[in-house]
N, C-alpha and C positions, 0 to 999 in steps of 0.2 A: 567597522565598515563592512564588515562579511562575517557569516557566520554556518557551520555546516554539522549536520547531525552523521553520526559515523554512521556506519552500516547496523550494527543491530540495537542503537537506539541507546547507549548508553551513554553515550559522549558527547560534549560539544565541542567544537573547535571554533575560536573566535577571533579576530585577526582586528587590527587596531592602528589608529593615527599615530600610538607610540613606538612602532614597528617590531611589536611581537606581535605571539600569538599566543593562545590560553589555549589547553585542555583542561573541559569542567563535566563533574560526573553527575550526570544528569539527577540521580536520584539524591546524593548530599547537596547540591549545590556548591560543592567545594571543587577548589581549582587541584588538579590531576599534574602537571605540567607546565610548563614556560618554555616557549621556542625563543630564542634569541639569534639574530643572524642576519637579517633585515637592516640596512642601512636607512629606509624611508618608510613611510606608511605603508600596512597590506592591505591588499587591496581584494582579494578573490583570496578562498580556501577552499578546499576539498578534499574527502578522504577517496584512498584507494579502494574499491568495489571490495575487499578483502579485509580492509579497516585497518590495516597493517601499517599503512602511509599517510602522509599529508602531504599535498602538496599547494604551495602559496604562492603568488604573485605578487608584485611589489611596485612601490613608486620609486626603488632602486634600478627597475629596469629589468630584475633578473627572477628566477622561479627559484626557490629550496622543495627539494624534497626530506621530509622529515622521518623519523623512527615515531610511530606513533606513541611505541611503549617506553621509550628511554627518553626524549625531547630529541635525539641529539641531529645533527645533521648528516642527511644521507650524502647528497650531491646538489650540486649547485649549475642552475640552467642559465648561460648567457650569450646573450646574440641579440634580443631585442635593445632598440635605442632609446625607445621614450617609455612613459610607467605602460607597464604589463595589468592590464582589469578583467580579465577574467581568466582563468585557468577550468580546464575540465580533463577526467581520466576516461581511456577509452573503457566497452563495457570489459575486458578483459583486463584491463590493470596494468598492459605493458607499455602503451603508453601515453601522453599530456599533448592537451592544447592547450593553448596561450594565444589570447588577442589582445592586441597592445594598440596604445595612443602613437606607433610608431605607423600606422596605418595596415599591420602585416598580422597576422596566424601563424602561426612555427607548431608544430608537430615534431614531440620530442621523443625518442626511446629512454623512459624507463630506465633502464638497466645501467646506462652510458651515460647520461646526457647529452646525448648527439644529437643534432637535429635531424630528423628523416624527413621531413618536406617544409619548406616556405610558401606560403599563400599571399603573393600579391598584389590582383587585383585592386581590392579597396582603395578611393582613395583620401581616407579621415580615417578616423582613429575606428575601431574593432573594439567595443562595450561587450557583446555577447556572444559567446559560441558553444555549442553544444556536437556532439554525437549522436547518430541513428543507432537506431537498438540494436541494429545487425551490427556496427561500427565501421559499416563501409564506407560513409558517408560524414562530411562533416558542414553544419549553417553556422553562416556569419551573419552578424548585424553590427550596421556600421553608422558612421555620425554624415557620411555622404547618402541619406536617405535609402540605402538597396540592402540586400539580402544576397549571398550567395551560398550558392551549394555547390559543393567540391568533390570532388573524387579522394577520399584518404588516400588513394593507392598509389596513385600519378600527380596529385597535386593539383590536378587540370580542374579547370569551373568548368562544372555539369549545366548550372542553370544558374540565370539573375534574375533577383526579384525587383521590381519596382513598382512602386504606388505611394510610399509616406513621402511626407514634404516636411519632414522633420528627422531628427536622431535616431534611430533603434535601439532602445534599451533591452531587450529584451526577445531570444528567440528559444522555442522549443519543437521537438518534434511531435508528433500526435504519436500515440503505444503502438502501433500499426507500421510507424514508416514512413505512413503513405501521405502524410502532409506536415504542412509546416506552421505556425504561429508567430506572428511579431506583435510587441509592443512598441508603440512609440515617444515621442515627443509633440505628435502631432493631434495627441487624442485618441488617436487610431489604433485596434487589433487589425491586422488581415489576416484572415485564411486562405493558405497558397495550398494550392497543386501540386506535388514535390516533383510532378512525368510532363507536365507541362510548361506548369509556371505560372499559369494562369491564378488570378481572384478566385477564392470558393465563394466567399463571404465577408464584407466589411462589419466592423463594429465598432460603432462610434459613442465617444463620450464625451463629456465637458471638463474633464482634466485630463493630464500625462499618465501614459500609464507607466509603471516601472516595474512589474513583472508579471509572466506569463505564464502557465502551465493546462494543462490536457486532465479531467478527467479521466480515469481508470478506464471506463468502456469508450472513450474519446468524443464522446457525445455533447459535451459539455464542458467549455474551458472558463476558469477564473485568473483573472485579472486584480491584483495590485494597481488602485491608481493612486494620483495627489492627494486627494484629500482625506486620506487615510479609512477610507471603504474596503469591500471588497465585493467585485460584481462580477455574478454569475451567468455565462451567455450559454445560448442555443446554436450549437455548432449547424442544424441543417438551414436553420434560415435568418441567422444573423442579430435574432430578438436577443435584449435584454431580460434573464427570466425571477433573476433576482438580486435587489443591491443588501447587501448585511453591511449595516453601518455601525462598527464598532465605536473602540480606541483603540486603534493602533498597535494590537496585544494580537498573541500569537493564539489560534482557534484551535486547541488542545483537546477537545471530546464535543462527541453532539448524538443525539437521539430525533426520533420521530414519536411524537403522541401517537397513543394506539392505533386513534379515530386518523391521524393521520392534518390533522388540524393545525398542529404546533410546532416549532425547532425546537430545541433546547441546546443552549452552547456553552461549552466553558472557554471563556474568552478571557484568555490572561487570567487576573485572581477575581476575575465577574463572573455573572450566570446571567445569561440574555436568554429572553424566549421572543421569537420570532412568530404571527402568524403565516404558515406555511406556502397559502394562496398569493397574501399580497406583498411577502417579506415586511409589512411592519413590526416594527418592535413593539412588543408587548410592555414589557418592563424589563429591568437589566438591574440584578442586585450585588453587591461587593462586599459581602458579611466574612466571606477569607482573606487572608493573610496572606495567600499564596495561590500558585497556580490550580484551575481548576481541573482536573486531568480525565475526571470521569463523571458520565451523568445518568442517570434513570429514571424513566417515569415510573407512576405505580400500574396495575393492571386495568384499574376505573381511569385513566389519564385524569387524577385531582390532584395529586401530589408528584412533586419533582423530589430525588435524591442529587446530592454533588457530593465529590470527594473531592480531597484537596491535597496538594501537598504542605500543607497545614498539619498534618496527622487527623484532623478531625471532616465529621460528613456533617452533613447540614439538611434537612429536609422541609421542603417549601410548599405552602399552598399552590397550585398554578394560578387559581382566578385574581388573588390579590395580591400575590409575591410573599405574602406574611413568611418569617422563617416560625416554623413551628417547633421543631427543636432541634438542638447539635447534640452528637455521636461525639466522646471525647474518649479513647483508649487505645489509639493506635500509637507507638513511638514514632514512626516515621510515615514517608508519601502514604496515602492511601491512591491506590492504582486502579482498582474495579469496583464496582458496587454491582447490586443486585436486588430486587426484589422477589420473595416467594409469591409463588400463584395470587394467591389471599391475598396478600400485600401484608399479612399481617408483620413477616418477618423481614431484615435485610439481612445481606452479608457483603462483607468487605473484603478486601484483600488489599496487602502495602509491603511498603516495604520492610519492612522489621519479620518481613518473612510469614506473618502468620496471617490466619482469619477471623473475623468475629463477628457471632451470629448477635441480631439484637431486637429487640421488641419494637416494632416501628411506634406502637404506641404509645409508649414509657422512656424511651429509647436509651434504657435498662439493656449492658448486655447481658445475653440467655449465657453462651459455650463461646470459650477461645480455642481456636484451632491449629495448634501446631504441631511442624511434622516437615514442611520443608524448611531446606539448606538455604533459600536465595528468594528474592523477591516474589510474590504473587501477583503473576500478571492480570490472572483472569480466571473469574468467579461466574457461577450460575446455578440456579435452580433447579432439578429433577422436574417435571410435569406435574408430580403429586406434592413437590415439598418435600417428600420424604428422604431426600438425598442433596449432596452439595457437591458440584465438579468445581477442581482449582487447577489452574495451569501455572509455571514456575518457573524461573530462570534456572531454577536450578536441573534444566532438561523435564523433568517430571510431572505428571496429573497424580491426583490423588481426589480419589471420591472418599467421600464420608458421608455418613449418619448424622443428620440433622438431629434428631431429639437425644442420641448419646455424646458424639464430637468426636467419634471414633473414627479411626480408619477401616473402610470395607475393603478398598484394594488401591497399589502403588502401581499405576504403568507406565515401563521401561522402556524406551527403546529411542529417544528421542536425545540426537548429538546436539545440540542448543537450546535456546529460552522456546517454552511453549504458552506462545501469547495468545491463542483464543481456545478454546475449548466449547461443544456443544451436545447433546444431549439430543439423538435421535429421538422424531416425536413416541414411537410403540415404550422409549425408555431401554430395550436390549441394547443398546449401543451406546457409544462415545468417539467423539472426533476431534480432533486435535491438530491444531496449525502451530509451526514451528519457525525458527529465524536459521533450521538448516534446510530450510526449501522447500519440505516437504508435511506431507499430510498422513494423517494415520488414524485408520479406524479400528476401535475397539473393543472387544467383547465385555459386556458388562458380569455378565456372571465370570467369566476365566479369569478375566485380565489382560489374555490373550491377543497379538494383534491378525485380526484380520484382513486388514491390506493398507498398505502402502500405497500415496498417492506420487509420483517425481513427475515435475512438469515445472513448476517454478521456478526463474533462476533467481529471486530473492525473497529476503524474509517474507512469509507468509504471517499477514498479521490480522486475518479475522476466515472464520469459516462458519459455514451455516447449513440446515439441511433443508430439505424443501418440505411443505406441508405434510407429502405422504411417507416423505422418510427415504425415497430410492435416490434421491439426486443431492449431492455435495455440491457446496457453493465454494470456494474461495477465491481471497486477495490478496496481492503481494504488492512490494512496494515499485515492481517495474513493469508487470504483467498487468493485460487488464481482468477482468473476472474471469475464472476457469468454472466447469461446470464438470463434475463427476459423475458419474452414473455406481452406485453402489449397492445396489440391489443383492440382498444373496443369490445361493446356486438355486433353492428352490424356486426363486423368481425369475432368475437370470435359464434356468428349461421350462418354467410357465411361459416365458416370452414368447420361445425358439419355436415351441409346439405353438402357439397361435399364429405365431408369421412365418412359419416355413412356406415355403412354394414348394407343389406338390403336381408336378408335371405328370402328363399323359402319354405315354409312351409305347412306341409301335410293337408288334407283334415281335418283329425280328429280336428288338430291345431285352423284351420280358422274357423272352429262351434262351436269352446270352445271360443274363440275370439271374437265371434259374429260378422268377416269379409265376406269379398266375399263369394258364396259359390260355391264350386264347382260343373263344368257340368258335370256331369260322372265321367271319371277318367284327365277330361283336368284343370288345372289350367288355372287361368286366363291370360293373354298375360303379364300385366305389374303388377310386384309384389305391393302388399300394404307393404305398411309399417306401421308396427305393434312394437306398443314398447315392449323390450323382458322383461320378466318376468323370475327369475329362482328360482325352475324351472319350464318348460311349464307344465300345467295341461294335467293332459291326462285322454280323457274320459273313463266312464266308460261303460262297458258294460251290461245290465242286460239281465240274461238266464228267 
């Protein structure tokens, strides 16, 4: 009935009619744990922002908080009277909401199980509620067609929403804050106001929708409806911009053709390509056995790679779907792929820890690469080919030599999984996104780190550079895109000398200064440049 991925991606927790819960590890597919404790169906789970905890709601009425790493039971929440459907943690982890078919919200501390506020307002049952990113703030949606926004602090309603003439399944906040999102029963998304209250934007469909969420730059919200789609709007003016008509299977990896012409998606154990303009599906093939996790084009956009967690990759004409050949030598998930410049070569990376490079032609592998402790999140090419970056659960990058399988250099410095890694376009550099928050660039000939980026407050799971190399991209899983400026020293005083401001300054100025002096009443032809002090001294005069 509910299902939640922990914070750094390795775990499921799966909640059930039979009134437990699973812990399953994402990369075996094997069950981790068994919560027991639930009298009735669960109905809502969630990890704590920390991954430490679980906490579930029930058709018993009551919330457990769980020990994520033993099964066993922390503490036990009760106050609600009818089943509890949704449970959420605040962004700090101290403490729970709960909206119940009892028509109320409860706001619970963590630590105690106390209640610290009751909400209610409503008056039908409470499906959805979430937190604002700050966590000042908490939206309800409710089966008496409205929306409220509350004060976490006082408990007091800041603001109601009305417009559906149906249920609310479903609410989220936009990455900003500054607005809100419902789903309904009526067909209907609206976009609210969060200072007002006001409509931004309806958006309307021909079935129920059952979930909402924002976009990363909040531009863009996708929707969960009936009939097992998913359709993508235009948050400024309300358009429908694309519908991806699956099965029902979770969209695990996807890419852009070079030209920019086509999607590619690993959709559950398929590979769907989508044309990009008018969302039709192209073709949709099912030659794995299992989920598809990662995809590639080649650098001519004629062939598609997929990896699977099958152990094996597959690679695909795009014009006719033909599979042209499978990659069989991985023992476990294959998690990245890659293509070299040329396209002549790929490389993988899975879970069995290692990489292997292969002849896309023959697809004979060339070198097996091993060298890390833990999973290979993430593989890439050098600009020439002549080098391979991998990033790793087990904290670590390692570049290596494409034509020996060597190691060039190991770098260090990274407290978690390092899920994306990228290759400054000059090649002097490397970059690296982490699930401890942060970003790190670094020197390719030393090893050395040359800065550190902190700005995220969650896993950071893809980074990128921009064409000329000065600006860092990344994303995280709560933030929306960040942009770095990473320019060295030598660029960062090329800068300073072309934009300084270079003021003109009075006679009195440049004798307190001990500058030019002036001839009269003429300045000199080309100004000095004097660094400003505030504020300037001004002389004195004695009678």
């Amino acid at each position: 009935t509910s299902v939640a991925f922990s914070p750094d991606g390795r775990h499921i927790i799966s909640g059930s009619w039979d009134n437990t819960l699973i812990l399953w590890d994402v990369f075996t597919g094997e069950q981790v744990q068994q919560f027991t404790g639930h009298s009735d169906s669960v109905t809502s789970v969630a990890f704590s922002p920390d991954g430490r905890h679980i906490i579930s709601g029930s058709w018993d009425n009551t919330l457990i908080l769980w020990d994520a790493n033993t099964g066993e039971q922390v503490r036990q929440f009760t106050g609600h009277t009818f089943w509890v459907k949704s449970v959420a943690f605040s962004p700090d982890g101290r403490q729970v909401l709960s909206g119940s078919r009892d028509n109320t919200l409860i706001l619970w501390d963590v630590s105690t199980s106390e209640q610290v506020q009751q909400f209610t307002r409503h008056s039908s049952a409470v499906d959805s509620v979430a937190f604002s990113p700050d966590g000042r703030h908490i939206i309800s949606g409710s089966w008496d067609n409205t929306l409220i926004l509350w004060d976490m602090f006082t408990g007091e309603q800041v603001q109601q929403f009305t417009g559906h003439s149906d249920a609310i399944e479903s609410v989220a906040f936009s990455p900003n804050g500054l607005q809100i999102i419902s789903g309904s029963s009526d067909n209907k998304l609206i976009l609210w106001d969060i200072l007002t209250g006001d409509q931004i934007q309806q958006f309307r469909y021909s079935n129920y929708i059952q979930s909402v969420t924002f976009s990363p730059d909040g531009r863009h919200i996708i929707s969960g409806v009936g009939d097992y789609s998913l359709i993508l709007w235009d948050t400024t003016n309300g358009e429908q911009v694309q519908q991806f008509i699956g099965n029902a299977e979770n969209v695990w990896s996807v890419a852009f053709s070079p030209d920019f012409r086509h999607v590619l998606a690993g959709v559950g154990y398929t590979l769907t390509l989508w044309e990009a303009t008018t969302g039709k599906q192209v073709w949709q093939l099912s030659e794995h056995s299992h989920t598809v996790g990662t995809v590639a084009f080649s650098s001519d956009g004629s062939q598609v790679l997929s990896g699977s967690w099958d152990n094996t990759l597959i690679l695909w004409n795009v014009v006719s779907g033909v599979q042209l050949r499978q990659f069989t030598g991985h023992t476990n998930w294959v998690l990245s792929v890659a293509f070299s410049p040329d396209s002549s070569q790929i490389v993988s990376g899975a879970s069995d820890n290692t990489l292997i490079l292969w002849d896309t032609a023959t697809g004979e592998q060339v070198l097996q690469l091993t060298g890390h402790s833990d999973s290979v999140e993430s593989v890439m090419f050098s600009s020439d080919g002549s080098q391979i970056l991998s990033g790793s659960r087990d904290n670590t990058l390692i570049l290596w030599d494409t034509a020996t399988g060597e190691q060039v250099k190991r770098f260090i410095g990274h407290s978690s999984s390092v899920d994306s890694v990228a290759f400054s376009p000059d090649g002097r550099q490397v970059l690296s996104g982490s699930r401890d928050d942060t970003l790190i660039l670094w020197d390719i000939a030393t090893g050395e780190q040359i800065r550190q980026f902190a700005g995220h407050s969650s896993d950071v799971l893809t980074v990128a550079f921009s064409p000329d190399g000065s600006v860092a991209f990344s994303g995280s899983e709560r933030e929306l895109l960040i942009q770095w400026r990473v320019d060295g020293r030598e660029q960062l005083q090329s800068w300073i000398r072309n934009n300084r401001y270079l003021p003109e300054i009075s006679c009195g100025q440049r004798i307190a200064f001990d500058a030019s002096l002036c001839m009269g009443n003429i300045l000199p032809a080309t100004p000095t440049f004097v660094p400003t002090r505030t504020p300037f001294p001004v002389p004195t005069t004695e009678n």
